[in-house]
N, C-alpha and C positions, 0 to 999 in steps of 0.2 A: 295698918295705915288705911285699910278699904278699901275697896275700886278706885282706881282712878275714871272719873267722869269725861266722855267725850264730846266734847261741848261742839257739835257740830253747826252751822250755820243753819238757824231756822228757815224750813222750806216752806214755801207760798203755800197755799191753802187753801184750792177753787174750787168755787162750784161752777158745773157747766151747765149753760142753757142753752138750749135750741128750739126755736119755732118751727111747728110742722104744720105747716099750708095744705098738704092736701093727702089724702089718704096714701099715693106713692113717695111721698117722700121722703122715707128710707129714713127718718130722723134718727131713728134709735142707733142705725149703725155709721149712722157718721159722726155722731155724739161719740162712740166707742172707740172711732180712731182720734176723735181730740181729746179723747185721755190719751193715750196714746202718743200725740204729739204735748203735751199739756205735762208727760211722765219725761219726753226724750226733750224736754227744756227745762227742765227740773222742778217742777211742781207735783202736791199732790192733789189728786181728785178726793172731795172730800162727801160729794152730793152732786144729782143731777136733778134739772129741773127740764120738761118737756112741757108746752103752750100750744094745745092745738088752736089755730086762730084761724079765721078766713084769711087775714095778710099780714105780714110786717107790721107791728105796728110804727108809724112813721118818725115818731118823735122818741118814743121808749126803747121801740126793737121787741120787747113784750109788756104787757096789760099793763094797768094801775096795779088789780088784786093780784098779779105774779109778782109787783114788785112786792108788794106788802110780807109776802109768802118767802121770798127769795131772805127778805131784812131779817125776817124769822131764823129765817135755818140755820143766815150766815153767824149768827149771832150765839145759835145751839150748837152749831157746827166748828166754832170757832175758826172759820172762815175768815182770809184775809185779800180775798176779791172773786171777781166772778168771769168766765170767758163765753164768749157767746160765741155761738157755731159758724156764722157769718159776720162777712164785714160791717161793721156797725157805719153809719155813716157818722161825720162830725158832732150832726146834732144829737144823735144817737147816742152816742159815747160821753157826750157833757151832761146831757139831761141822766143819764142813768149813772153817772160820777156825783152828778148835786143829790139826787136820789137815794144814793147806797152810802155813802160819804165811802167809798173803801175802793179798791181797783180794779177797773172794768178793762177786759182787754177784748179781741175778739181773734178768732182763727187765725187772720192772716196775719196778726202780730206776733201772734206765737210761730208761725212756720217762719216767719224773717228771722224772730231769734232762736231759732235752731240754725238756720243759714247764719247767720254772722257767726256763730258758736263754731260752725262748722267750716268757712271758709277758709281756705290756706293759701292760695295762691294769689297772685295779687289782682289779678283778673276776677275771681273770687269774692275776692275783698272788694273791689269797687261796683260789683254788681249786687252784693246784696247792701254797702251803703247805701250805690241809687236808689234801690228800690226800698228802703228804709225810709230815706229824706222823702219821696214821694209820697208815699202814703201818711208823712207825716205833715208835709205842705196839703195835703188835699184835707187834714186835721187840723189847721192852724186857726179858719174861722171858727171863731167863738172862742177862743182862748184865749183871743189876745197874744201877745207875746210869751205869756208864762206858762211855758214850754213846762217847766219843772212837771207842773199837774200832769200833762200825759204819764212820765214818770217812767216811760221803756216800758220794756214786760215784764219777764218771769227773770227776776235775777238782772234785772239791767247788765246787760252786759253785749260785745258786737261791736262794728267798727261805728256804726251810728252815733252810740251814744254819747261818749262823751261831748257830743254835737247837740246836746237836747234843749241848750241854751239860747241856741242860734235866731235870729229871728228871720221874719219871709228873704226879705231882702238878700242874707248871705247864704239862706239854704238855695235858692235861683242860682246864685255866683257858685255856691259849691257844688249843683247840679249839673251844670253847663262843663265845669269843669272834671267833672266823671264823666262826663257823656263824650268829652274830647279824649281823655285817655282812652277810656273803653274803643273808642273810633282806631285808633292806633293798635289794639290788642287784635282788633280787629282785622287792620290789614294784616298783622304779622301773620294771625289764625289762616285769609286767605294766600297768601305767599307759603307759606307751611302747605297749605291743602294742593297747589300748584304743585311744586316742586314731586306731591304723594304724586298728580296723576301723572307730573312725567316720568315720575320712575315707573308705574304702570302698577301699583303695587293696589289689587284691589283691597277696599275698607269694608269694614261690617261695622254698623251702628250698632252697640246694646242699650234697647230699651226696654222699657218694663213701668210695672207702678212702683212704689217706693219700697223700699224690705223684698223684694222678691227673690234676690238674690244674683243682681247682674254683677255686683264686686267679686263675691264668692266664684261665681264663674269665671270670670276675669282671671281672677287668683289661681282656679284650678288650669284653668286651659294656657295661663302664659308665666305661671307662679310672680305675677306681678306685685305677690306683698301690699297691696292697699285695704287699707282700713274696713275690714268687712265686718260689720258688728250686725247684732239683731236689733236695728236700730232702723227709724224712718229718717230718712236722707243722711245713713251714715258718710254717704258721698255725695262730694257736691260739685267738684274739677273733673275735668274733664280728665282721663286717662287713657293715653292712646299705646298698646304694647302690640308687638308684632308676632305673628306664632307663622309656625311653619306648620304646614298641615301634612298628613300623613306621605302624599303624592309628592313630599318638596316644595312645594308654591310655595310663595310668603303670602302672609294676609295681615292687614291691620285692622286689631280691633279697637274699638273706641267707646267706652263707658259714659253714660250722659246720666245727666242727672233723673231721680226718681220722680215719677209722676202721680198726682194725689189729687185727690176730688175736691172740689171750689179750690183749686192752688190759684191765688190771688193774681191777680193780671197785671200787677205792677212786679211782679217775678216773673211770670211769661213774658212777660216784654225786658227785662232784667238781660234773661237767663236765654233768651232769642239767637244770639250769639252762638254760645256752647250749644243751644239745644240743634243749633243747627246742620252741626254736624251730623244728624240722621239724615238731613235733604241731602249733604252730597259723597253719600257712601252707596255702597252697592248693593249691601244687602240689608237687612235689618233681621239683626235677631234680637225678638218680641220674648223676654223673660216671662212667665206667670208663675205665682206662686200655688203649685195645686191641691197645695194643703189649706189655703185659704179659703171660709165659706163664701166669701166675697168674690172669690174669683172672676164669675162673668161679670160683673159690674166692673172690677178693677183693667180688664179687659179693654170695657165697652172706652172705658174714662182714657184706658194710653192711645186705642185708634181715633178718639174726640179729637184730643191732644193733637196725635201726628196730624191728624187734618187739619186744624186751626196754624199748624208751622206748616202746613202747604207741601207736608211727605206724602205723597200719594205715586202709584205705580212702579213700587220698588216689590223686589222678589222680598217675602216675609218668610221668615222660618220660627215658627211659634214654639216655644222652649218650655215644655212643665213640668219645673222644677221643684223640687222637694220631694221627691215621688219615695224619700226615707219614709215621708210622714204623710204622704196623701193617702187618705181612704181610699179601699178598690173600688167600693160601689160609684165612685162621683162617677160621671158620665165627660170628658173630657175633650172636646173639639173648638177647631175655631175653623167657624169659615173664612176669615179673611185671609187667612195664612196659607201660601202655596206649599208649605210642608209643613208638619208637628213631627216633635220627636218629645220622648219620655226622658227626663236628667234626674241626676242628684246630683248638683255640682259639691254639695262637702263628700258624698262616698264615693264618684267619681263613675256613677254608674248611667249607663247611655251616652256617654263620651265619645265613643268611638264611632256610636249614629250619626249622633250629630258635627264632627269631622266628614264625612261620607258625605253628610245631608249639604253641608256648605259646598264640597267640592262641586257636588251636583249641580249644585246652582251655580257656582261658577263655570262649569263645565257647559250649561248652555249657554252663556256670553260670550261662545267661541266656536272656532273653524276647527274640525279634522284635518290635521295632515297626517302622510303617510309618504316620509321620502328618503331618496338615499345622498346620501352629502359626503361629496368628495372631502377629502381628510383637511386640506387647506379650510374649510368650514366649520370648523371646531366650535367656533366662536359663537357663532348662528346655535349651535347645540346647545350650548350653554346660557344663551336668551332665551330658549325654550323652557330650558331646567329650573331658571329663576321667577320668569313671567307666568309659563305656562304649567301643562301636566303633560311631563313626559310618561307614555306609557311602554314603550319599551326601546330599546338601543342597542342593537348588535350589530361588531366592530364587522366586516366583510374585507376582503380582500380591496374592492375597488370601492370604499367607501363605507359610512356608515349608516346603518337603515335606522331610518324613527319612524315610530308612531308616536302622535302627540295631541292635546288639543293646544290651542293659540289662543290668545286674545285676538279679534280682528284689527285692532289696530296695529298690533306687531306681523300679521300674517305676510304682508309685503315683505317686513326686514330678514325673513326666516327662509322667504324664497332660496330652491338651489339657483348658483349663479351662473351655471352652466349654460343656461338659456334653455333648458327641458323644464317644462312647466309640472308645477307639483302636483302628484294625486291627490284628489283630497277623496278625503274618505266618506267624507258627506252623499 
């Protein structure tokens, strides 16, 4: 009877352009990650095209004779559109649509349908529609209402689209109306973050650039089971699990989403929310991937990032992860980082550094004590056990001695009540 034939759903078929303005502009390797992103939304890279130019060009985005060049290949190449490296503007994207007659997309179209692909939560879902409809209203002039022509991305697919019909007037009404839910996830996000500091329970933010590998850590340090794939923004929700660290503390960790170069501003403003749970955590541990030749640039791109959301003067602990697959020769530091530690988060090796490494830092948020607590005080012992790092407790006849450190905010409630005031070991 012969093979049966697998008639799989024909995959897009781009070529990528990029304009490179000026001798640093790194073009070739950011072209490299939007295959890359261009692969994790389901299309294939078929051809690249690179235009050194003094600027943008205003109207095309590249030359006359690029386009001519571009009609050529797509043609040999049997190509069925083209994405360019950067945000195209409006007119950008209609002149090079009348031009190519075939599908122009650019970056930040492709990184939104990966996000709508990838969002699950409902918070999720209404931050990457907003930021969908936006970028599609700031696309409206010059189309007219006949939305169809945009046409989505790679695979139409995401909470946006079947919205593609919409005209100005309902995508405003349907924006307004995201932007009031979202306000609402919002307070719940800060009532949730309340409730964290009264329990007293310190957080650690994980960031990183995207694929580093902050799920997998997640996964190893709390076996929290999320989505770790070798994929760019396999995560996109926020995920917050609790670990106990070696000393007893609890600690909450909180996975945010991946950070990527030009990630489009209508997702930073999106994703403001979630992202912001690094401003009000206590520590931040900065993932790198240091098997990446990109490493300091992808670096350089998550402390831009933290600065543009306004995270500045939190203790950093710099995480260089993949260290299965880093070369020994790379040379490996970061100065912004008040500690680095070496990980593999899938063999699980420097784990126990980097547990030590957070203690530490949480260990200077805090007072030594050193005291003896009559036995009706039990309780007091046990807010140290939960909040703090007890380091040792032996039962005595008239009491029980601790050494500990505190948080300063519980340091009052631990007080003995005897009215003898506490040694601190400070």
């Amino acid at each position: 009877m012969g093979n049966m034939i697998d008639l799989e759903k024909e995959t897009e078929r781009v070529i990528l352009v990029g304009v490179s303005v000026t001798d640093e502009d790194d073009t070739q390797k950011s072209l490299e990650e939007l295959k890359d992103l261009a692969s994790t939304a389901g299309a294939a890279t078929v051809g690249v095209v690179i235009q050194n130019r003094e600027q943008v060009h205003p109207g095309t985005y590249v030359g006359k004779g690029k386009i001519e060049e571009i009609k050529g290949l797509m043609w040999e190449l049997e190509a069925t559109g083209i994405i360019c490296d950067d945000e195209l503007s409006p007119a950008q994207m209609k002149n090079l649509q009348d031009e190519l007659d075939a599908k122009v997309m650019d970056r930040t179209l492709v990184i939104l349908d990966i996000f709508a692909s990838r969002a699950s939560t409902s918070e999720g879902k209404i931050q990457v529609e907003l930021a969908q409809l936006k970028y599609r209203q700031s696309r409206l002039t010059g189309f007219g209402t006949a939305l169809s022509r945009l046409g989505g991305g790679i695979g139409t697919r995401g909470p946006g689209e079947k919205k593609l019909e919409m005209d100005r007037r309902l995508i405003k009404g349907r924006i307004a109306q995201l932007n009031r839910e979202l306000r609402d996830v919002k307070r719940h996000r800060e009532v949730t973050r309340e409730q964290r500091s009264r329990n007293r329970i310190p957080v650690a933010a994980i960031v990183g650039y995207t694929n580093a590998g902050k799920s997998t850590l997640l996964n190893t340090l709390t076996g929290a089971g999320i989505l770790a794939e070798d994929k760019l923004f396999a995560t996109l929700d926020p995920t917050t699990r609790e670990l106990k660290l070696p000393s007893g503390q609890e600690i909450l960790l909180t996975d945010t989403v991946g950070f990527i170069r030009k990630l489009p501003h209508h997702l930073i403003e999106a994703f403001r929310s979630t992202l912001e749970e690094a401003r009000y955590a206590d520590i931040i541990l900065h993932v790198v991937d240091a098997a990446n030749p990109q490493m300091d640039e992808q670096m350089y791109i998550v402390y831009e990032t933290l600065q543009n959301l306004g995270v500045t003067d939190k203790p950093i602990v710099t995480i260089f992860n993949k260290q299965d697959k880093a070369q020994d020769d790379v040379i490996i530091r970061d100065f912004h980082a008040d500690y680095t530690v070496k990980i593999s988060a899938k063999t699980r090796e420097g784990i126990p550094e980097l547990l030590k490494t957070i203690e530490a830092v949480l260990r200077q948020q805090k007072v030594a004590i050193e005291n003896l607590y009559p036995y009706q005080d039990a309780a007091k012992i046990q807010m140290i056990r939960r909040f703090g790092e007890l380091q040792e407790e032996e039962y005595r006849e008239d009491g029980i001695f601790v050494r500990a450190y505190v948080p300063v905010d519980i340091y009052e409630k631990v007080k003995v009540s005897r009215g003898d005031s506490p040694k601190s070991a400070l």
